[in-house]
N, C-alpha and C positions, 0 to 999 in steps of 0.2 A: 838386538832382538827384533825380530820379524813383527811388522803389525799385519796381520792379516784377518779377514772378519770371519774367516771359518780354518776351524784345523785342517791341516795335510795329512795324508794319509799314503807311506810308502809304500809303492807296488811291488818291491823288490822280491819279495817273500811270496808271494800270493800272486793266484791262477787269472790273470787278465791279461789283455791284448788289444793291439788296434791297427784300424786299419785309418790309413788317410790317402786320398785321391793324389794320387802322379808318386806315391810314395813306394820306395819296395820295399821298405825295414820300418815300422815303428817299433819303438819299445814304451808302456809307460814307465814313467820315474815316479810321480807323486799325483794326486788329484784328492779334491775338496768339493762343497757340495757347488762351488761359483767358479772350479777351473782345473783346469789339469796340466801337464806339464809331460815332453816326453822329447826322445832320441826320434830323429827322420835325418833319411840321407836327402833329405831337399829341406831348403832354407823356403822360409814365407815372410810376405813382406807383413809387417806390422798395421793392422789394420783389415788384414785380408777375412772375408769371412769363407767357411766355410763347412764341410760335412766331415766329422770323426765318427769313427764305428766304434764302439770296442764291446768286447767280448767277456761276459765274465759269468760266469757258470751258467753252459752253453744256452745264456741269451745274448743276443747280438742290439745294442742299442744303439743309434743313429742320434749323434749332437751337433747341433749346430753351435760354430764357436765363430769367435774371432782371437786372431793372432792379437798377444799383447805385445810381445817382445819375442826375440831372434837370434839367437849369436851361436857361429862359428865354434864347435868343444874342440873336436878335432880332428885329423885324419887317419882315416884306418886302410892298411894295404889289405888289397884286397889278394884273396889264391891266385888269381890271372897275373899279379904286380900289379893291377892300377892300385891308384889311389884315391878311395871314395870319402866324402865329407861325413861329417857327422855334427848337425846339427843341434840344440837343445831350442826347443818352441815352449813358452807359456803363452797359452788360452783361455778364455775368458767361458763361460757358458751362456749361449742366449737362450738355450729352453732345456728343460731336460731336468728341474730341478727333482721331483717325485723319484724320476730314474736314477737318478745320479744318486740319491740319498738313499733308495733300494739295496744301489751296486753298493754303495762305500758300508752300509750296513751287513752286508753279507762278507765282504774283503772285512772287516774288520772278525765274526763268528770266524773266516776261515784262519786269520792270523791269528784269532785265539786258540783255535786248537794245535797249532806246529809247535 
């Protein structure tokens, strides 16, 4: 059993997005009101802070996070044949909590009505 001090909340169902600097794919997977967690085809080093966007009923919010952890999921061929990485990042949130409690209160009204 996970100890964590706030619930997660699966984005799999429900209308959100992100963007992150040098990245060309995010996807999220989970987020809570202290961190969120997502697919990037670039790996980040542990510790790194940085700027996430995401997007959820077209408001665009700007979080500053730092990388908690990092690892390799897998690799996906790409139409061309390469073969591009695919990442999983959990993030921590340094600000953003008001926002962040907004979005995950709205993700949760839109998962109740599907």
């Amino acid at each position: 059993m996970e100890n964590r001090k706030y619930e997660r909340f699966e984005a799999n169902s429900i209308p959100i997005s992100g963007n992150l600097l040098f990245s060309q794919k995010v996807s999220i997977l989970d987020i809570s009101l202290d961190g969120i967690s997502v697919n990037s085809d670039k790996g980040m080093k542990t510790g790194k802070e940085c700027m996430l966007k995401i997007k959820a009923n077209d408001k665009i919010v700007p979080l500053r996070v730092t990388v908690v952890w990092c690892s390799l999921k897998e690799s996906m061929k790409m139409f061309n044949g390469d073969v591009a990485p695919v990442y999983t990042i959990g993030f921590q949130l340094n600000n953003g909590g008001a926002e962040m409690k907004e979005i995950i209160e709205s993700l949760c009204l839109a998962e109740a009505a599907l």
